[in-house]
DOTORBA-565564 format. One record per residue (C-alpha): residue number from 1; residue in three letters; z, x negated, y negated. Coordinates in Angstrom, 3 decimals, always signed. Layout:
BEGIN
+-----+-----+----------+----------+----------+
!   i !  aa !       up !     east !    north !
+-----+-----+----------+----------+----------+
! NUM ! ALA !        Z !        X !        Y !
...
+-----+-----+----------+----------+----------+
//
This chain:
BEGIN
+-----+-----+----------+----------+----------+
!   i !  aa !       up !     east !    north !
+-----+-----+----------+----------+----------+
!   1 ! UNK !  +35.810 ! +101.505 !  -52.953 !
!   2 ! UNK !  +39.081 !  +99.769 !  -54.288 !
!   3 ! UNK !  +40.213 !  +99.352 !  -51.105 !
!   4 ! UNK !  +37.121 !  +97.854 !  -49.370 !
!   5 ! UNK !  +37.421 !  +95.274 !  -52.757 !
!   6 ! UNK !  +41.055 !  +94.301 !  -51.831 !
!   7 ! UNK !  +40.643 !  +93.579 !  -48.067 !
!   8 ! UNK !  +37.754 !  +91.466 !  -49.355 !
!   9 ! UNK !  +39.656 !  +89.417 !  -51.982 !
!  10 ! UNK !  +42.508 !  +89.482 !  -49.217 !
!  11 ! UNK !  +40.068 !  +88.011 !  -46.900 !
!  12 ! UNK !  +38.549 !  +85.311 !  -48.980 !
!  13 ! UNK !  +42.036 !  +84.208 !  -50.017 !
!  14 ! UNK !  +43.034 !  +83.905 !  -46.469 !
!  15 ! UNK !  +39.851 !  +81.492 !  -46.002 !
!  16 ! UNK !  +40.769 !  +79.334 !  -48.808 !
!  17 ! UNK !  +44.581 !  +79.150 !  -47.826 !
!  18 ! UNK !  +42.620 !  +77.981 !  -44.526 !
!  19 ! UNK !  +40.433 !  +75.493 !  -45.874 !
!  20 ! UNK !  +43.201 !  +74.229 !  -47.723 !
!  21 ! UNK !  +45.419 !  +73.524 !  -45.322 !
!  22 ! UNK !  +42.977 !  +71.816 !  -43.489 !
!  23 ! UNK !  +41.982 !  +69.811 !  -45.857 !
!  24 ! UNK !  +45.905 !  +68.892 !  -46.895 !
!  25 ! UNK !  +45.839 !  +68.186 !  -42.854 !
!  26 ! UNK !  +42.927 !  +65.680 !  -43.068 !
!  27 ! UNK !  +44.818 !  +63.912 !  -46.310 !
!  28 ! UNK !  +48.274 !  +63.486 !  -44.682 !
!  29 ! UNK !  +46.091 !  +62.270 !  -41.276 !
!  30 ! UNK !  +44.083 !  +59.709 !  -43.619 !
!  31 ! UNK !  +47.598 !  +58.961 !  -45.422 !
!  32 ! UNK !  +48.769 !  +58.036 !  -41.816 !
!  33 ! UNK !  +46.091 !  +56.192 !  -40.672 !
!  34 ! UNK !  +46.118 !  +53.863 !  -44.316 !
!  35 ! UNK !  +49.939 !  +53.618 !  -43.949 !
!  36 ! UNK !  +49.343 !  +52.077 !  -40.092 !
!  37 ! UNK !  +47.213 !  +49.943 !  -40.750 !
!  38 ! UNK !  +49.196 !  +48.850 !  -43.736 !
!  39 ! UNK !  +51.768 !  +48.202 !  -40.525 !
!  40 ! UNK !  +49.627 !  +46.581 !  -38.339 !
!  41 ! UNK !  +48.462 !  +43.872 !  -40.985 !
!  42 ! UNK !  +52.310 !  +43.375 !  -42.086 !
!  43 ! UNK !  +52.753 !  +42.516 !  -38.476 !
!  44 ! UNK !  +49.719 !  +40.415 !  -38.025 !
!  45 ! UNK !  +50.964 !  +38.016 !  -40.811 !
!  46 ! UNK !  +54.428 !  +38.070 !  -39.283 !
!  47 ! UNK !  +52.682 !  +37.067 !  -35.860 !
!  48 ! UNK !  +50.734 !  +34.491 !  -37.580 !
!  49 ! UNK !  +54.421 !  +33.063 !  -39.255 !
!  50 ! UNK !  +55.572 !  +33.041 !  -35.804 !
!  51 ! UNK !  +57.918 !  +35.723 !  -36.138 !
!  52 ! UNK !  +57.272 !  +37.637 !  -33.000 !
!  53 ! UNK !  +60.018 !  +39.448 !  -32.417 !
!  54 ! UNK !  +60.322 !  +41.237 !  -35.752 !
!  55 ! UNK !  +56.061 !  +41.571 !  -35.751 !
!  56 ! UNK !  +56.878 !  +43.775 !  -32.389 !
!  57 ! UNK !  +59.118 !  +45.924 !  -34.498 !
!  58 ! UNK !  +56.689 !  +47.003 !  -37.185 !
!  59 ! UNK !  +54.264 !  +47.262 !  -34.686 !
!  60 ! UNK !  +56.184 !  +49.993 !  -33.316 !
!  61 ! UNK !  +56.705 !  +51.430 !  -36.678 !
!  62 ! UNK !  +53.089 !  +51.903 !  -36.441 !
!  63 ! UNK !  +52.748 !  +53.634 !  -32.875 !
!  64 ! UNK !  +54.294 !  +56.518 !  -34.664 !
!  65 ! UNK !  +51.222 !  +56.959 !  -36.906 !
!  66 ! UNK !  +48.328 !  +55.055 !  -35.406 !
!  67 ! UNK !  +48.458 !  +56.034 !  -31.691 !
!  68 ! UNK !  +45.292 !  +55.876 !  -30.741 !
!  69 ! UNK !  +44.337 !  +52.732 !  -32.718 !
!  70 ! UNK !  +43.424 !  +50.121 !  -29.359 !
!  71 ! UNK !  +43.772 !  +47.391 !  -31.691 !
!  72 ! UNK !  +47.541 !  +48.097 !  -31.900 !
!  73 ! UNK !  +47.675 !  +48.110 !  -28.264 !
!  74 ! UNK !  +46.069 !  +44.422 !  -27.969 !
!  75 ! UNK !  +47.903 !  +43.034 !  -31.000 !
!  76 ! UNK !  +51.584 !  +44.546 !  -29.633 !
!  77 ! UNK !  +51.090 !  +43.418 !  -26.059 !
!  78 ! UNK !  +49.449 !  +39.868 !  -27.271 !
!  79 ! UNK !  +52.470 !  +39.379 !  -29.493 !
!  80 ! UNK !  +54.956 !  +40.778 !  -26.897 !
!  81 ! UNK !  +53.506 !  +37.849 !  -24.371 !
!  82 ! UNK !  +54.813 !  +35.566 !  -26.814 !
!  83 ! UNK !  +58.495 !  +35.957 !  -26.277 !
!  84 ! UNK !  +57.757 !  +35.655 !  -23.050 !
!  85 ! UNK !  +59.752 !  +32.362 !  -21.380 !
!  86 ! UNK !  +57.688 !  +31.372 !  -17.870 !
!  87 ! UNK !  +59.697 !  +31.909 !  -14.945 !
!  88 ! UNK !  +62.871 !  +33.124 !  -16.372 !
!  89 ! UNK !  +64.414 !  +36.151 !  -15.732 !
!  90 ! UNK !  +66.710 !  +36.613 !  -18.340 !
!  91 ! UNK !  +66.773 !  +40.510 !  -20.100 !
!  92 ! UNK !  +64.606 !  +39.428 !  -23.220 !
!  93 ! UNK !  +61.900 !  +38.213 !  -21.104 !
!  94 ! UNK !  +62.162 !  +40.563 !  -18.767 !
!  95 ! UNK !  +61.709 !  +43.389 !  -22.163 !
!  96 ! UNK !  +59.095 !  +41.542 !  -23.100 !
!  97 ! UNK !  +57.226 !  +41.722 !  -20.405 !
!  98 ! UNK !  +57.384 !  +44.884 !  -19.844 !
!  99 ! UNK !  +56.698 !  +45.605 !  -23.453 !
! 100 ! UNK !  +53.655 !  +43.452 !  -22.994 !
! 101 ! UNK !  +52.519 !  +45.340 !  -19.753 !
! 102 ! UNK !  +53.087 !  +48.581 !  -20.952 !
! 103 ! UNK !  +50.616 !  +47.925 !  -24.550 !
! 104 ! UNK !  +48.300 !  +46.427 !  -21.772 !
! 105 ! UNK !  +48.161 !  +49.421 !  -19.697 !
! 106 ! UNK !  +47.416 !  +51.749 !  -22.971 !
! 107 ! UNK !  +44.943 !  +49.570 !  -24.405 !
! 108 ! UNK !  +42.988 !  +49.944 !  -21.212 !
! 109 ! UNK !  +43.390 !  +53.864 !  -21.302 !
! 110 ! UNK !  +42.502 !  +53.804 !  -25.058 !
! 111 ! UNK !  +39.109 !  +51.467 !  -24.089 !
! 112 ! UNK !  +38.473 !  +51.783 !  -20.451 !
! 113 ! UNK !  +35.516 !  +49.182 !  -20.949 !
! 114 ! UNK !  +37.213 !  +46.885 !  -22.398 !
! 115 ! UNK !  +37.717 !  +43.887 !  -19.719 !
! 116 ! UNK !  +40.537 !  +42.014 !  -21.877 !
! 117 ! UNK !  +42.950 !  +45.553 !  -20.767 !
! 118 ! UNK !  +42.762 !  +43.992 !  -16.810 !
! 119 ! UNK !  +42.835 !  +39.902 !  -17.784 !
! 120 ! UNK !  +45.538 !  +40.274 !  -20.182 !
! 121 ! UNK !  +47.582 !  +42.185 !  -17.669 !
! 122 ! UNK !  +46.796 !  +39.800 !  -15.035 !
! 123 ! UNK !  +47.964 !  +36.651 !  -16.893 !
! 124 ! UNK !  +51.202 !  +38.573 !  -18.076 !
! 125 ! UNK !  +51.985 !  +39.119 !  -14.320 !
! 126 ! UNK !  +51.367 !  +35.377 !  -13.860 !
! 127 ! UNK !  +53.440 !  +34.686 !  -17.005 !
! 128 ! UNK !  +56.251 !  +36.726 !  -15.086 !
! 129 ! UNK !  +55.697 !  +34.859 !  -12.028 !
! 130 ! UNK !  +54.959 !  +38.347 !  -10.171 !
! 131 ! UNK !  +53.198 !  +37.109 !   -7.005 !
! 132 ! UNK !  +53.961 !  +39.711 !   -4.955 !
! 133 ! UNK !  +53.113 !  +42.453 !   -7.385 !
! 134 ! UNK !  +49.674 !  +40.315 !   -7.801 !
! 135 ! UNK !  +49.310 !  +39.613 !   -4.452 !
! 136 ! UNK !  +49.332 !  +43.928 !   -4.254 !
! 137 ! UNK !  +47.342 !  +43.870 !   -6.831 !
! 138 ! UNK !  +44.346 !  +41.154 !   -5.434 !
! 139 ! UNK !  +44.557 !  +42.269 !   -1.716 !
! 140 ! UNK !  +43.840 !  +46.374 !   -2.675 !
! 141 ! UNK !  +40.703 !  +44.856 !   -5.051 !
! 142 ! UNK !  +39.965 !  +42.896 !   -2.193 !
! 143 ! UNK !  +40.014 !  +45.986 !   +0.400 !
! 144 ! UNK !  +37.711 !  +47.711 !   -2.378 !
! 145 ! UNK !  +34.811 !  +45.303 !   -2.896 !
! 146 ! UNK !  +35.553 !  +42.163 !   +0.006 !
! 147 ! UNK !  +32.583 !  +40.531 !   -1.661 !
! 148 ! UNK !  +34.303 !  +40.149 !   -5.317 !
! 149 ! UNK !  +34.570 !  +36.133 !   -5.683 !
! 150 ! UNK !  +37.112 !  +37.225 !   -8.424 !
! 151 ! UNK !  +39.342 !  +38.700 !   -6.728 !
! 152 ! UNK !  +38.992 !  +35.780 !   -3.617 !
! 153 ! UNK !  +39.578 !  +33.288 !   -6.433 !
! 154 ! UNK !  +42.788 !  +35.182 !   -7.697 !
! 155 ! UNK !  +44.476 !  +35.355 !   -4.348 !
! 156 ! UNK !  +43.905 !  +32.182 !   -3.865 !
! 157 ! UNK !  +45.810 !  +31.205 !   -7.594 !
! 158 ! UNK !  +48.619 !  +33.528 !   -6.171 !
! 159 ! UNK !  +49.392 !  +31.889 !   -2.879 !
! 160 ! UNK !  +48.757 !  +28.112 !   -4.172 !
! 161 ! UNK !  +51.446 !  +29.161 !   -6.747 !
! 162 ! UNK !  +53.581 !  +30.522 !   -4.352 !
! 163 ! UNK !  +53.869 !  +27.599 !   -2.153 !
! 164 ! UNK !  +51.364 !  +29.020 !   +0.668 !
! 165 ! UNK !  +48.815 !  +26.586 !   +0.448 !
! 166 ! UNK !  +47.480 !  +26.916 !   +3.709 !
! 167 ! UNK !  +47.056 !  +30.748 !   +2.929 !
! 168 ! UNK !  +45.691 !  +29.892 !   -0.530 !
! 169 ! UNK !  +43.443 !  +27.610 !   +1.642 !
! 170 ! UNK !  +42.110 !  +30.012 !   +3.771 !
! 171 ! UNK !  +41.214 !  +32.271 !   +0.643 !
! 172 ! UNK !  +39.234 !  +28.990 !   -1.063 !
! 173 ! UNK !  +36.812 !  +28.931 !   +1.724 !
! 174 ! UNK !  +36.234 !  +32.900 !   +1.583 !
! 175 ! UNK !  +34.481 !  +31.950 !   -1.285 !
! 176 ! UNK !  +31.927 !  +29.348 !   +0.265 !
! 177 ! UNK !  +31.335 !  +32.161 !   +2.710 !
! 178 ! UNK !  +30.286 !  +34.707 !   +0.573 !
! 179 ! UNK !  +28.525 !  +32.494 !   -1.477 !
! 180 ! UNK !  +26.677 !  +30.445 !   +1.296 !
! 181 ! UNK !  +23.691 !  +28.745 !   -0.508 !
! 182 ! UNK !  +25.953 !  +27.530 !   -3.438 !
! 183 ! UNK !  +26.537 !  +24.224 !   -3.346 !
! 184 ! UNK !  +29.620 !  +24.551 !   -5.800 !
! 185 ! UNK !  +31.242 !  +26.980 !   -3.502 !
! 186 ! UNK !  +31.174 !  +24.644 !   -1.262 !
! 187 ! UNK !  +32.399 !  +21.479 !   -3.014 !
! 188 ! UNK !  +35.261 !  +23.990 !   -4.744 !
! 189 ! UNK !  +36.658 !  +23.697 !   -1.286 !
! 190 ! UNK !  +36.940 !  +20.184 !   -0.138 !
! 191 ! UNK !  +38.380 !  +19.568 !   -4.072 !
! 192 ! UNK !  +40.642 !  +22.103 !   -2.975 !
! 193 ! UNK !  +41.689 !  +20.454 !   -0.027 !
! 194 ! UNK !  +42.069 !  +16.898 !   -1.873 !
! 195 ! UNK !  +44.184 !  +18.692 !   -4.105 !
! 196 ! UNK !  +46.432 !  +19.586 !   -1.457 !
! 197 ! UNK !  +46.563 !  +16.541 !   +0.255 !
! 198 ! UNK !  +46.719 !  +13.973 !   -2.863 !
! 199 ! UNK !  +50.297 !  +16.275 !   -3.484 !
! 200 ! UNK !  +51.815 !  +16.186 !   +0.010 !
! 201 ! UNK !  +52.094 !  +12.974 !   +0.460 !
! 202 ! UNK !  +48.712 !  +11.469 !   -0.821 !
! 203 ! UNK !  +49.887 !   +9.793 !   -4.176 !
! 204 ! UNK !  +48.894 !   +6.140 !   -5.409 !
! 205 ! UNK !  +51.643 !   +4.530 !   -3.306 !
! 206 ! UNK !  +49.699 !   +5.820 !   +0.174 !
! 207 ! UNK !  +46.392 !   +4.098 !   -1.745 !
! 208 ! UNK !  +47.859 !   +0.624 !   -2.704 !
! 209 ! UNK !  +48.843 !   +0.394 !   +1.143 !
! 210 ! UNK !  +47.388 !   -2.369 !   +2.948 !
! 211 ! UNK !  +48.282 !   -2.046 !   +7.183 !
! 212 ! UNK !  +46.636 !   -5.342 !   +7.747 !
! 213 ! UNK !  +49.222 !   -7.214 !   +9.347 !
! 214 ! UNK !  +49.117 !  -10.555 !   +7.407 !
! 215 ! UNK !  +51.643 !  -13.736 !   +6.927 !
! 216 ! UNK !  +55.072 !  -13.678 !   +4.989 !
! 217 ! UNK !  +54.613 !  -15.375 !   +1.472 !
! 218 ! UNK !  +56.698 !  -17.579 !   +2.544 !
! 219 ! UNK !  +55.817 !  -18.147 !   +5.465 !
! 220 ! UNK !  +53.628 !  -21.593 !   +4.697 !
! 221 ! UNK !  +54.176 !  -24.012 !   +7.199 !
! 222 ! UNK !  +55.794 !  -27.291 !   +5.859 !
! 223 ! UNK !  +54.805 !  -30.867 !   +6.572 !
! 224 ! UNK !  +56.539 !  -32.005 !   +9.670 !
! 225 ! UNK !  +58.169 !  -35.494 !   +9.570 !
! 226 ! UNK !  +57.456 !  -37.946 !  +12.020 !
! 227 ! UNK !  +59.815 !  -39.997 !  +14.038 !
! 228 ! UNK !  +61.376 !  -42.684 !  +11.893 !
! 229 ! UNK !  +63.688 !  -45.632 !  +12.246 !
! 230 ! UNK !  +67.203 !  -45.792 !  +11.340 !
! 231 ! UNK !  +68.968 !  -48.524 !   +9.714 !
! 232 ! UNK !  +69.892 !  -50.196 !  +12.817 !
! 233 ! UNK !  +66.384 !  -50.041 !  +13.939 !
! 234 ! UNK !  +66.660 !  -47.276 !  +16.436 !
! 235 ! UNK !  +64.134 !  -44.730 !  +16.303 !
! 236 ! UNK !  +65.183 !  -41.249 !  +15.158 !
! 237 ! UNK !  +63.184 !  -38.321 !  +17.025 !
! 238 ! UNK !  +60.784 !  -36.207 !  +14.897 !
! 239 ! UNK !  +62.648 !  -32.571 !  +14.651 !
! 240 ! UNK !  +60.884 !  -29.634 !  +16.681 !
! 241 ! UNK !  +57.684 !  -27.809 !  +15.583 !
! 242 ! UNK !  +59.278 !  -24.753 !  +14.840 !
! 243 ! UNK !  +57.272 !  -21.861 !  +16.954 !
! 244 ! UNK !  +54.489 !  -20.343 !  +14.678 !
! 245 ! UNK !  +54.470 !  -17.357 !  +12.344 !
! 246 ! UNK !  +52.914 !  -14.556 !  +13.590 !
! 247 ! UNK !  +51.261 !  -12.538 !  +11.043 !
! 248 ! UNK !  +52.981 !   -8.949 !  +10.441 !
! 249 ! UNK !  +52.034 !   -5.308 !   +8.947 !
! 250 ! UNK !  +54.164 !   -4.639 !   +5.674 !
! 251 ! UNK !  +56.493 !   -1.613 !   +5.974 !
! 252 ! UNK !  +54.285 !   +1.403 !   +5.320 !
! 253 ! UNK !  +55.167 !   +3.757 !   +2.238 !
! 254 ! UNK !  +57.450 !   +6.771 !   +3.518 !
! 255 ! UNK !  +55.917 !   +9.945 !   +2.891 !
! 256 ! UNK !  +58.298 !  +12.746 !   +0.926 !
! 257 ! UNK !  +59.589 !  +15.870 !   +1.772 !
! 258 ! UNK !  +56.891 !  +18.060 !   +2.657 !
! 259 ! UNK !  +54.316 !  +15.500 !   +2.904 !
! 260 ! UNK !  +51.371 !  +16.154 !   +5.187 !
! 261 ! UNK !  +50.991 !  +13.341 !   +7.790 !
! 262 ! UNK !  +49.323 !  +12.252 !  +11.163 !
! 263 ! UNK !  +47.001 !  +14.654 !  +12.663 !
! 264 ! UNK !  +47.308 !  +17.252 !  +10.706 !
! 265 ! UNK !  +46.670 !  +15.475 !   +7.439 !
! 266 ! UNK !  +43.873 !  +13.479 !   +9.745 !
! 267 ! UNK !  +42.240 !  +17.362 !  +10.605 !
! 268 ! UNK !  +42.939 !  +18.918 !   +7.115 !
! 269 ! UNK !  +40.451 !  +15.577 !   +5.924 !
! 270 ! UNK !  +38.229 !  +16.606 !   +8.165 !
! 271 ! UNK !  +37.754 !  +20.071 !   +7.346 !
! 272 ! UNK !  +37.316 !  +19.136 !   +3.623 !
! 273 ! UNK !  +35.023 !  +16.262 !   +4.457 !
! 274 ! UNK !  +32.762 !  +19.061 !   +6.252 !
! 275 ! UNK !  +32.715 !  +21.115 !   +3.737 !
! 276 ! UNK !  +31.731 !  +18.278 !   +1.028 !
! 277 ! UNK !  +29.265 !  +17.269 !   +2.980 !
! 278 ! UNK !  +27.817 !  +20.821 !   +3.198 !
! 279 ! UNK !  +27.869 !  +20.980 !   -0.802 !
! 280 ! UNK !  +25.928 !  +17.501 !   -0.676 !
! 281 ! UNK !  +23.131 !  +18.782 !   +1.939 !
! 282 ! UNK !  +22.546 !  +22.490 !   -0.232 !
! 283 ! UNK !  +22.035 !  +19.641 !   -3.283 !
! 284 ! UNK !  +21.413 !  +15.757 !   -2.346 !
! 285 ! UNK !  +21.755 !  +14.624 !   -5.560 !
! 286 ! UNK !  +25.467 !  +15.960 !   -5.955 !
! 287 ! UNK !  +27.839 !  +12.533 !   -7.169 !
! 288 ! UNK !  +30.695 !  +14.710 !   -8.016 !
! 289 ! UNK !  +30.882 !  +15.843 !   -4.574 !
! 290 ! UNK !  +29.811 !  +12.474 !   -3.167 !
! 291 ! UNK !  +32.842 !  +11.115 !   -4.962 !
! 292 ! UNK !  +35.230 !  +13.413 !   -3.162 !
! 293 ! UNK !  +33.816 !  +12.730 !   +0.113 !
! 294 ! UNK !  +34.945 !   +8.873 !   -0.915 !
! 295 ! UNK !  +38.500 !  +10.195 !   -2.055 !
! 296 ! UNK !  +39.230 !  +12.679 !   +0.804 !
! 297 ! UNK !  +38.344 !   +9.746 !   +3.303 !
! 298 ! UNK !  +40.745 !   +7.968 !   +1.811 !
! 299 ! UNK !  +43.276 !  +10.905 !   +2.049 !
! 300 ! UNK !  +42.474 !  +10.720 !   +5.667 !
! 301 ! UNK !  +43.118 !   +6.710 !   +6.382 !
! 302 ! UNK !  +46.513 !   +7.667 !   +5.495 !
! 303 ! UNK !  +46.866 !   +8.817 !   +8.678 !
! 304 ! UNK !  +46.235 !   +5.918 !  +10.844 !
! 305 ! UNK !  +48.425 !   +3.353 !   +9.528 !
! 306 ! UNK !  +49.319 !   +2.722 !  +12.728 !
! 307 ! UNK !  +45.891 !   +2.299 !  +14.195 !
! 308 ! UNK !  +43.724 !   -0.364 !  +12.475 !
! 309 ! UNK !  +40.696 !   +0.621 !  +14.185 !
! 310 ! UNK !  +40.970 !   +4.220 !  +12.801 !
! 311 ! UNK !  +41.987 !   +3.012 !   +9.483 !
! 312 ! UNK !  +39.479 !   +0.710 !   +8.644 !
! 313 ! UNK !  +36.638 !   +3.420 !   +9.779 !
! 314 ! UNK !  +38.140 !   +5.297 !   +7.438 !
! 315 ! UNK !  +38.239 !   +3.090 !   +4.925 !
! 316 ! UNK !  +34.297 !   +2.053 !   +5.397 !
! 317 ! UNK !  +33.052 !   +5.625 !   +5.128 !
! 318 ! UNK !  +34.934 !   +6.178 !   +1.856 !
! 319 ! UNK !  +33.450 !   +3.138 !   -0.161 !
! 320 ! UNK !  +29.809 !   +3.855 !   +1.782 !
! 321 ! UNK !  +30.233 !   +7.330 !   -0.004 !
! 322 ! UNK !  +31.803 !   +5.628 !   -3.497 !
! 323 ! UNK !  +28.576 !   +3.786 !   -3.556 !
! 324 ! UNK !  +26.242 !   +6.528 !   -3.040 !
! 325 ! UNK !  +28.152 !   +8.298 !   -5.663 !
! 326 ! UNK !  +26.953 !   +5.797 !   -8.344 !
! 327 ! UNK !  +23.857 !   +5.620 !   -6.802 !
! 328 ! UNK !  +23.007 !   +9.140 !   -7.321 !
! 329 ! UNK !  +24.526 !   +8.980 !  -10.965 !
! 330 ! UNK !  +22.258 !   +5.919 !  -12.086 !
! 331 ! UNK !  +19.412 !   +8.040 !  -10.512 !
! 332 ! UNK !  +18.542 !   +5.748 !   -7.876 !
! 333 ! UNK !  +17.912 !   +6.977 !   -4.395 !
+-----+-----+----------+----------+----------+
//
C-alpha cells in the first residue's frame, strides 16, 4: 500500500514539474515576443528619423526572437530598399539589396497571400537595375499564363528600360491583342509609340520646323534708280536689275544620335496611327486618343522634310484630328 502511494505522489510530481515547465516555456516565449516587438517599434521610429541603416540593425536584433513575425519581414526589407542608391553598384547597395530581397522572399513564405511579397520584390529588382534577372523572371510568368496583361506590361517596362524599344514595342501591342475590345489597350499603344518617337528625334525643334521654302529676310528688293544726268549733262545709265531672289527652304533641324528618321520613323507613325484609330472606332467619342492621332501625325511629317507634298498631308491630317479632339471634348459631334 505504501508503495502504490509513492509511485502516485512520484507521478503527480512528475506532472506538475511538466506543467511547469511548460508554462515557464510559454512565459520566456511571451517574454520574447514583448521584447521583439519592443525591437521592431525602436526601429520603426529610427526608420521614421531616417536612420536606416542603424533601424536595419535592431531589426535584426529582433529576427533572433520574433522570426515568424511577417511584419518584421516587410518593415526590414522596406527599410533595407532605402539605402538602396539606383543604378550603382557599389558593395553597400549591392548589401542592401540583397538584404532587401532576402526579407522579401521570407515575408512571402511567412504570408503566401500576401501580394506586396511579389511587388516589393519586383520594384527592388528594378531599383537594382536587374533586367535580365526580370526579364527571367517576366518571360517564365509569361510561359505560365500568356494571357497575364501583368506580366505583358512588365516585360515591356524591362526592355523600354533597357534600351530595346522595339522589343518593348512588340510587348505593348501583346496587350491590345489580348485585350481586343478595349479601347485603352489600344490607345496604350500608339501613346507608346509617340513616346518613342517624340525621344528619338521628335523633340520641339522637329515641331517649330517650317520646310516651306520662303524668301531671305533680307532679301527685299530695293528701289532701283533710274538713269540720271551728270554734271556735264551726260546721261548716266541706270545700274542692272539684279536677277531675282528665289525663295529657299531653311536648313532643316539635324536629328541626334539615335534619332529615328525617314521611312522608318514615316512606318513606325503609321503603325501607331492604326492603332489610335482602332482605340477611336471601339469608342468614337475618345479625345485623348483623337489628340494623339493629331501628335503622332505630326511625328510622322518629320519625315518628309524633303517632300512638301508629303509634308503638308501630313500636316492637314494632324490639325483635322486636333479639331475633332476639341470637338468631342465640348460634346459636339
Amino acid at each position: 500500500m505504501s508503495s502504490t502511494c509513492t509511485s502516485s505522489t512520484s507521478g503527480r510530481a512528475r506532472r506538475l514539474a511538466l506543467v511547469a515547465l511548460a508554462s515557464a516555456g510559454a512565459l520566456l516565449g511571451g517574454c520574447s515576443e514583448v521584447r521583439g516587438r519592443k525591437l521592431m517599434q525602436d526601429a520603426n521610429d529610427l526608420y521614421k528619423k531616417g536612420r536606416y541603416a542603424e533601424a536595419v540593425a535592431v531589426y535584426e536584433q529582433a529576427e533572433a526572437l520574433v522570426p515568424t513575425l511577417p511584419e518584421l519581414w516587410l518593415n526590414k526589407g522596406t527599410t533595407c530598399r532605402q539605402l538602396i542608391v539606383p543604378g550603382s553598384k557599389d558593395p553597400q547597395t549591392r548589401r542592401a539589396v540583397a538584404c532587401a530581397l532576402t526579407a522579401f522572399k521570407r515575408l512571402g513564405q511567412l504570408r503566401p497571400g500576401d501580394a506586396r511579397a511579389d511587388q516589393l520584390t519586383i520594384e527592388t529588382m528594378f531599383d537594382a537595375e536587374d533586367l535580365h534577372g526580370l526579364e527571367v523572371l517576366f518571360l517564365e510568368r509569361n510561359r505560365a499564363k500568356p494571357d497575364d496583361v501583368d506580366v505583358v506590361r512588365g516585360l515591356q517596362q524591362v526592355y523600354y528600360k533597357w534600351g530595346k524599344w522595339a522589343q518593348a514595342l512588340e510587348w505593348c501591342k501583346r496587350v491590345a491583342a489580348i485585350r481586343r475590345n478595349d479601347a485603352e489597350a489600344f490607345y496604350g499603344v500608339g501613346t507608346f509609340t509617340w513616346q518613342i518617337l517624340s525621344e528619338k528625334g521628335g523633340g520641339p525643334e522637329m515641331a517649330a520646323y517650317d520646310p516651306r521654302p520662303r524668301l531671305p529676310p533680307d532679301a527685299a528688293a530695293a528701289e532701283i534708280p533710274a538713269a540720271t544726268k551728270n554734271v556735264k549733262g551726260k546721261v548716266k545709265p541706270a545700274p542692272a536689275t539684279p536677277a531675282p531672289t528665289l525663295p529657299v527652304a531653311p536648313p532643316a533641324p539635324v536629328p541626334g544620335p539615335g534619332a529615328l528618321s525617314g521611312p522608318l520613323r514615316a512606318e513606325l507613325a503609321g503603325d501607331g496611327i492604326r492603332f489610335l484609330e482602332e482605340a477611336v472606332r471601339l469608342r468614337p467619342k475618345y479625345p485623348e486618343a483623337m489628340t494623339y492621332l493629331a501628335l503622332l501625325y505630326r511625328q510622322k511629317s518629320f519625315s518628309f522634310f524633303g517632300e512638301l507634298p508629303e509634308w503638308q498631308a501630313a500636316i492637314d491630317r494632324s490639325n483635322e484630328w486636333q479639331k475633332r479632339a476639341n470637338l468631342a471634348r465640348a460634346g459636339k459631334p
